[in-house]
Structure formats: C-alpha cells, structure tokens
N, CA, C and O atoms as CSV, one atom per row, in Angstrom:
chain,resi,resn,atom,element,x,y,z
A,1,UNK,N,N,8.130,-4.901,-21.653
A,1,UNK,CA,C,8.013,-4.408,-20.282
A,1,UNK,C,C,7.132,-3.167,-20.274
A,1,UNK,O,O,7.199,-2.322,-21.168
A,2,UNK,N,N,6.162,-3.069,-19.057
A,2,UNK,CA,C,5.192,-1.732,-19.157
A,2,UNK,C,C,5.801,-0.670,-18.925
A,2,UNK,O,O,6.944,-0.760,-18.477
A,3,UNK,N,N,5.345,0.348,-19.112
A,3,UNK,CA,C,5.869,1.783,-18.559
A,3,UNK,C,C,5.279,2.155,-17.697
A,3,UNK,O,O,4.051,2.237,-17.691
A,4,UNK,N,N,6.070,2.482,-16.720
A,4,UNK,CA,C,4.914,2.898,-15.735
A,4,UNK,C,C,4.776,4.703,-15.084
A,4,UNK,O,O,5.615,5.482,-14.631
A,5,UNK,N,N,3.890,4.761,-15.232
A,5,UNK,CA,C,2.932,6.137,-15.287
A,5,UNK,C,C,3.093,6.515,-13.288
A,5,UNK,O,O,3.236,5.652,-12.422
A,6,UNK,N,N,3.022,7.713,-13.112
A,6,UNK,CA,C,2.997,8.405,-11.568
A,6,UNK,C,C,1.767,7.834,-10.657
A,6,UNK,O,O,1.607,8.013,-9.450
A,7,UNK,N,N,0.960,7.117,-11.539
A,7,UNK,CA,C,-0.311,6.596,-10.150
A,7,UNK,C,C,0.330,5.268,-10.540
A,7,UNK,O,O,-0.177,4.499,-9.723
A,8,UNK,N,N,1.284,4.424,-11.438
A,8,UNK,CA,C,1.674,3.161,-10.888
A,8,UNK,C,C,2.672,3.218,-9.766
A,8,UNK,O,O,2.649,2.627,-8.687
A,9,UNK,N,N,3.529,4.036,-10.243
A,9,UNK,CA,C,4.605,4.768,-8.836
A,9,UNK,C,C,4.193,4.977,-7.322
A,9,UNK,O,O,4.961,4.929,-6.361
A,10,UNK,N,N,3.129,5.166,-7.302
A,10,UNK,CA,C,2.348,6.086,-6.247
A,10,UNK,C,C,1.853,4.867,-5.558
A,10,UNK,O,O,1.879,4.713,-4.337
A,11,UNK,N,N,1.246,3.724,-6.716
A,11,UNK,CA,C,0.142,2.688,-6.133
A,11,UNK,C,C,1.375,1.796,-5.600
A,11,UNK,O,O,1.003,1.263,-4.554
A,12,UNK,N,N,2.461,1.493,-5.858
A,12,UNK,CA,C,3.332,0.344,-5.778
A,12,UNK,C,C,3.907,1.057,-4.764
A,12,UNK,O,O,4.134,0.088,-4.040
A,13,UNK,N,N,4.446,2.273,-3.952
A,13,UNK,CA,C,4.957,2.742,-2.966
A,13,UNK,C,C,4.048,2.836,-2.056
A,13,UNK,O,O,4.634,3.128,-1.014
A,14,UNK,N,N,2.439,2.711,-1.794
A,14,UNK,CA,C,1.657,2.622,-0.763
A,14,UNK,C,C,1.497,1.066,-0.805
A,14,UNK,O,O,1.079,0.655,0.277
A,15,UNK,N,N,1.671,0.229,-1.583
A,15,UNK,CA,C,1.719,-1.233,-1.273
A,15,UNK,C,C,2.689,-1.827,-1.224
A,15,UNK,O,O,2.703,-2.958,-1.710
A,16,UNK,N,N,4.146,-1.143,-0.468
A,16,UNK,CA,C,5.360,-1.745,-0.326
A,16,UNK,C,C,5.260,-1.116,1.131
A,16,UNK,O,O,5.802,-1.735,2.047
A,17,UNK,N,N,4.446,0.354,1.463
A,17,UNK,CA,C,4.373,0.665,2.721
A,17,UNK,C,C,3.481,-0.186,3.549
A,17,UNK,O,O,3.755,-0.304,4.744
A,18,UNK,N,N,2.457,-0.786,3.060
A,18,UNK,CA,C,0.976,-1.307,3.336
A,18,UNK,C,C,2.083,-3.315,4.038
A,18,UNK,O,O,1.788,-4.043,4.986
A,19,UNK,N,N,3.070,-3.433,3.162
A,19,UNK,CA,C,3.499,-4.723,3.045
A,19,UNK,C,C,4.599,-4.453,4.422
A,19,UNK,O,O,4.443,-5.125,5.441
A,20,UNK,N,N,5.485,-3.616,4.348
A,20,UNK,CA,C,6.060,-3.654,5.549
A,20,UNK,C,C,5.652,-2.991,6.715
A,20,UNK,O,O,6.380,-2.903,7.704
A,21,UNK,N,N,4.265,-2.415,6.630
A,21,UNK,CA,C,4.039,-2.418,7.771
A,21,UNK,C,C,3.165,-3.951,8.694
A,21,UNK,O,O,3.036,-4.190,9.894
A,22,UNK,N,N,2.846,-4.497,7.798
A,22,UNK,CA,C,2.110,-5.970,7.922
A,22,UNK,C,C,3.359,-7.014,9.007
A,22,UNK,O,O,3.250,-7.749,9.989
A,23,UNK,N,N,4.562,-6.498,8.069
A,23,UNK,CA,C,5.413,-7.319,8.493
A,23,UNK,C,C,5.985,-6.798,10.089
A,23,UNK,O,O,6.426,-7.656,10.852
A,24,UNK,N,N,5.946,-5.570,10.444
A,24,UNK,CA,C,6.032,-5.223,11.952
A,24,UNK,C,C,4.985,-5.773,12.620
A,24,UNK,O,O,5.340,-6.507,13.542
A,25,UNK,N,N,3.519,-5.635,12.425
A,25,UNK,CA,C,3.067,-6.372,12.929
A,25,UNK,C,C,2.786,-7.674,13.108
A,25,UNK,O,O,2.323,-8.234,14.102
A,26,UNK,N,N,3.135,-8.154,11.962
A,26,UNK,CA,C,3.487,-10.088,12.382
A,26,UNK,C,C,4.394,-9.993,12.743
A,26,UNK,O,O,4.023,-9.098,13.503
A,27,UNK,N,N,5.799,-10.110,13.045
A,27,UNK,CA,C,6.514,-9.891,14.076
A,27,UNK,C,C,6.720,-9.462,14.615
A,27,UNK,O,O,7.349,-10.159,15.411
A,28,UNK,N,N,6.649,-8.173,15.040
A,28,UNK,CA,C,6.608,-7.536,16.448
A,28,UNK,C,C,5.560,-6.888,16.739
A,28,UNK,O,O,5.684,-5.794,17.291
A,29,UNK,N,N,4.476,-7.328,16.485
A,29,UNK,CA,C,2.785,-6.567,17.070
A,29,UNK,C,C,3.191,-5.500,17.154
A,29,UNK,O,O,3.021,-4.964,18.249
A,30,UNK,N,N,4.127,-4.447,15.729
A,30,UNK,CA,C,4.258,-3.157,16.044
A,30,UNK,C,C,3.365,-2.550,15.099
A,30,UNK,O,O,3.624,-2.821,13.926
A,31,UNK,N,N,2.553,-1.932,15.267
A,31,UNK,CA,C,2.020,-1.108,13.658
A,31,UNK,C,C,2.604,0.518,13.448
A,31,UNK,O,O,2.621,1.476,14.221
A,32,UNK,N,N,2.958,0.386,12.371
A,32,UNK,CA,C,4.024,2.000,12.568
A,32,UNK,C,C,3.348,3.078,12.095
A,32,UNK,O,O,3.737,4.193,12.445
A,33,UNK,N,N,2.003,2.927,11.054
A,33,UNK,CA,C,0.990,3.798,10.508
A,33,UNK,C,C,0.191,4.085,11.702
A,33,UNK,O,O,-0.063,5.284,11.817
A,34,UNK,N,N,-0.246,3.379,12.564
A,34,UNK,CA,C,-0.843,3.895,14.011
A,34,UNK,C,C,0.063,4.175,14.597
A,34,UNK,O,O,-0.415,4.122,15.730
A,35,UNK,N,N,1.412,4.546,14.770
A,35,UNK,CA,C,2.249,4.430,15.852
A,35,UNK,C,C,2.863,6.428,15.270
A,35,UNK,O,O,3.361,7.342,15.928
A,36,UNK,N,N,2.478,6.312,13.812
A,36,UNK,CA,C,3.130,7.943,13.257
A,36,UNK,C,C,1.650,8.781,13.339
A,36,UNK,O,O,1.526,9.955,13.685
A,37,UNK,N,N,0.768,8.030,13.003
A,37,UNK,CA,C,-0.732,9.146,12.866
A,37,UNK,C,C,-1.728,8.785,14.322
A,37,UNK,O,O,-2.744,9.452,14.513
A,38,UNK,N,N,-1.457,8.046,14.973
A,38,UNK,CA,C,-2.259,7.385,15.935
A,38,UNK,C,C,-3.686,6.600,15.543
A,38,UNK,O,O,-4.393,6.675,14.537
A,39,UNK,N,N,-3.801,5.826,16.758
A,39,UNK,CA,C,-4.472,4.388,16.430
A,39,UNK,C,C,-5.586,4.676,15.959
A,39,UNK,O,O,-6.044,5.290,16.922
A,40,UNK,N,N,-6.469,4.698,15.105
A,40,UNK,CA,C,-7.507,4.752,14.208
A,40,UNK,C,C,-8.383,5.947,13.963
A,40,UNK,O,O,-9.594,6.165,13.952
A,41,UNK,N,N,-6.760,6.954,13.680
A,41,UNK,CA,C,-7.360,8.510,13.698
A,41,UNK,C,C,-7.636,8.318,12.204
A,41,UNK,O,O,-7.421,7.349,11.476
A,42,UNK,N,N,-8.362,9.937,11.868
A,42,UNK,CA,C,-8.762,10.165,10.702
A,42,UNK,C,C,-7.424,9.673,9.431
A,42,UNK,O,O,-7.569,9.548,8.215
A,43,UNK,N,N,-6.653,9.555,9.944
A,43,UNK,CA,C,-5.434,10.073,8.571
A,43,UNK,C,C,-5.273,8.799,8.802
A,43,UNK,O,O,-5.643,8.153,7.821
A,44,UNK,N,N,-4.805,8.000,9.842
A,44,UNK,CA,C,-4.740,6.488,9.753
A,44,UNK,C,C,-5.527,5.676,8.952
A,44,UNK,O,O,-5.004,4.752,8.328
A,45,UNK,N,N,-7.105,5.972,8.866
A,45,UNK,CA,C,-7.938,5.235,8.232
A,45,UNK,C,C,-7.652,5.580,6.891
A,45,UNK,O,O,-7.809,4.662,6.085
A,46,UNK,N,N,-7.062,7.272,6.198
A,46,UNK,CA,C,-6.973,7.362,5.255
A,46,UNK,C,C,-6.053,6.767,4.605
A,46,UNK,O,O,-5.966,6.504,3.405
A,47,UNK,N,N,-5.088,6.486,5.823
A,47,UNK,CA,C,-3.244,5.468,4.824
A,47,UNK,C,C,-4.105,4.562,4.848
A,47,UNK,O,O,-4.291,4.223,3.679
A,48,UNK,N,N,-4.865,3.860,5.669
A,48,UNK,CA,C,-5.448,2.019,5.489
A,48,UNK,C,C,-6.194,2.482,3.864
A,48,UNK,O,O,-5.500,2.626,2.857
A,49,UNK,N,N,-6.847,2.561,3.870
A,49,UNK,CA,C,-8.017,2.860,2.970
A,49,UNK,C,C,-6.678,2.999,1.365
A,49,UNK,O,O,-6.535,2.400,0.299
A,50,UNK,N,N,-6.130,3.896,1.932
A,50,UNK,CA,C,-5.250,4.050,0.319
A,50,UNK,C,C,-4.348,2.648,0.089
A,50,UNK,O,O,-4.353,1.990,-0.952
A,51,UNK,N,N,-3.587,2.350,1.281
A,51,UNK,CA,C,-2.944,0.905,0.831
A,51,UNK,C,C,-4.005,-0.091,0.216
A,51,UNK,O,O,-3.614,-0.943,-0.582
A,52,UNK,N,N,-5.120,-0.019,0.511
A,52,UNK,CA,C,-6.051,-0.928,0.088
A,52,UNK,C,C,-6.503,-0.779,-1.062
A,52,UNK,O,O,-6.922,-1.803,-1.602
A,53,UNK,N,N,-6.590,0.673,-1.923
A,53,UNK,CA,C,-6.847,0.942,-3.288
A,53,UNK,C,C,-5.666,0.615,-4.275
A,53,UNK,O,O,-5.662,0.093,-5.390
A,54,UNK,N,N,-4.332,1.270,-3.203
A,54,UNK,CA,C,-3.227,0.672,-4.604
A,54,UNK,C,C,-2.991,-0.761,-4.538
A,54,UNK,O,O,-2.215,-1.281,-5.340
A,55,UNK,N,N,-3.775,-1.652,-3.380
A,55,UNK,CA,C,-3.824,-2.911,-4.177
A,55,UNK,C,C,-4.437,-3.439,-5.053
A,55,UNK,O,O,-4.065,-4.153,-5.984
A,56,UNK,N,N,-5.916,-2.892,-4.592
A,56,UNK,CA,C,-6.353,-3.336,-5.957
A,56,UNK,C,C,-6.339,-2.744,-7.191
A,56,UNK,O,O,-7.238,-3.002,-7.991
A,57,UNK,N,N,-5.324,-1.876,-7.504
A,57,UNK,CA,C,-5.017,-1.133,-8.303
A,57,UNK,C,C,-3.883,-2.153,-9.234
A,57,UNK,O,O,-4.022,-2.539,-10.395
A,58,UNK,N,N,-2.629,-2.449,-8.183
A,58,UNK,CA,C,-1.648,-3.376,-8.540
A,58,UNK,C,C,-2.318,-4.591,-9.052
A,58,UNK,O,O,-1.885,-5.064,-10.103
A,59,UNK,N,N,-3.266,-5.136,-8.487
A,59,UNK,CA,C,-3.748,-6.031,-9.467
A,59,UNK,C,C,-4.673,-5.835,-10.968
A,59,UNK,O,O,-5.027,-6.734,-11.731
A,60,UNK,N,N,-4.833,-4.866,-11.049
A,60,UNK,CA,C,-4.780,-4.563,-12.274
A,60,UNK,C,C,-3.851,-4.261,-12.959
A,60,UNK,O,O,-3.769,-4.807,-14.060
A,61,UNK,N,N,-2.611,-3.083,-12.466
A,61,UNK,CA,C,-1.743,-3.147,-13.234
A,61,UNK,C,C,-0.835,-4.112,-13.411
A,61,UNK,O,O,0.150,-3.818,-14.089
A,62,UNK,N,N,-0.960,-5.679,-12.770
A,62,UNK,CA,C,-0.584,-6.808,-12.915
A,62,UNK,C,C,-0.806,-7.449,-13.923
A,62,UNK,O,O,0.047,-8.009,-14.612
A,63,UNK,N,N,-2.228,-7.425,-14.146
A,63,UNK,CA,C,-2.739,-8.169,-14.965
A,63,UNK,C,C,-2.616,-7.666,-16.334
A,63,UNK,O,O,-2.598,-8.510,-17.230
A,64,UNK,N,N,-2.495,-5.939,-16.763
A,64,UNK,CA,C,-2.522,-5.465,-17.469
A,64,UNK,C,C,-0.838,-5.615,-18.250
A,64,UNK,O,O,-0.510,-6.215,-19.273
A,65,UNK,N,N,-0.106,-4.891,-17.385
A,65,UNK,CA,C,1.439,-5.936,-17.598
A,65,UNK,C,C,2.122,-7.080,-18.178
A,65,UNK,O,O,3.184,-7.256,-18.775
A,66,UNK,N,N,0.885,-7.988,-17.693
A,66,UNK,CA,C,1.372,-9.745,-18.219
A,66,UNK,C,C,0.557,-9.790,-19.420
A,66,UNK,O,O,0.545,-10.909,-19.933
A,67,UNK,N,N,-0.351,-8.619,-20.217
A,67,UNK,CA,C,-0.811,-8.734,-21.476
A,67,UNK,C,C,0.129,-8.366,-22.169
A,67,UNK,O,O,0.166,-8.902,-23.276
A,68,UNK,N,N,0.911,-7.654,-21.947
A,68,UNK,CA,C,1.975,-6.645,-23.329
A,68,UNK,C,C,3.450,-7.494,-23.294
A,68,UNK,O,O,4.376,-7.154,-24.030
C-alpha cells in the first residue's frame, strides 16, 4: 500500500470536493463552489482550476500506486 505524502492529501480532498459538488449539480442544478465564492469570480475559477489539477494529479498517483 502507498504512503501518502500532504499534496496526495490535499489532491484527493479537492477531488472529493470537485466530485460532490458535480453531484449537487446533477441533481439539484445546485453548484455550491459558485454559490460560497460566487458565479465565475476570481477564486471560483481558482477552486475549478485546482479540482482539475488534483485530478490529474490522482491519476497519476493512481497509476503510481497500482505499481508498488
């Protein structure tokens, strides 16, 4: 099993935020990252933008994982 280091921590808690906020908006057309920073302010684009790095982050540390 890997160990995981403070930017796997970091990357897997912005892509569990990134995942349930997906899920307010498929079911209830709510988005809660526009709804706490407002709709496509500066800091909003910055949570989008980061959920989007610790994914593709998680897929590396996916892939890196299923080697060891």
């Amino acid at each position: 099993m890997a160990v995981m280091n403070s930017l796997d921590w970091a990357a897997l808690a912005l892509v569990v935020v990134g995942g349930l906020n997906w899920g307010l908006v498929g079911a209830f057309g709510f988005d809660l990252v526009a709804a706490i920073f407002g709709e496509m302010s500066a800091i909003s684009r910055i949570v989008y933008v980061l959920v989007g790095l610790a994914a593709l982050y998680m897929i590396y540390f996916a892939t890196k994982a299923g080697k060891s």
